[in-house]
C-alpha positions, 0 to 999 in steps of 0.5 A: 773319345778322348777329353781333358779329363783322361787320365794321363796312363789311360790316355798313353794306354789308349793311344801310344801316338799321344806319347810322341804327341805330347812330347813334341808339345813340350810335355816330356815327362812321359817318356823320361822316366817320371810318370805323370799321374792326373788328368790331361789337362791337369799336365798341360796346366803344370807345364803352363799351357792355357785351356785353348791350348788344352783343347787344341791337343784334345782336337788333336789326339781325337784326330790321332785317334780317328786315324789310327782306327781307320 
């Protein structure tokens, strides 16, 4: 289960759907050659995102996840 706590290279490692996911919520550094380290919440938080923000992408990749392990 994936939390706000994740590690941004566990989280890539984990499920590499979370790179495009990610990307499209304005959190692009992931993919453009400056690797992100910290938590999931700690990225949203730099790039201004809110704590409701921080939950809705933890719901969202969980359900990412829940698909690609279907």
């Amino acid at each position: 289960m994936i939390t706000k706590y994740i590690q941004i290279e566990d989280l890539v490692r984990e499920v590499p759907g979370s790179v495009r996911y990610l990307m499209e919520k304005g959190i692009k550094c992931l993919a453009c050659g400056e690797p992100i380290w910290g938590t999931l919440e700690s990225a949203a938080k730099a790039k201004g995102f809110s704590e409701n923000d921080i939950d809705e992408f933890v719901r969202d990749l969980n359900s990412i996840t829940m698909v690609i392990n279907a």
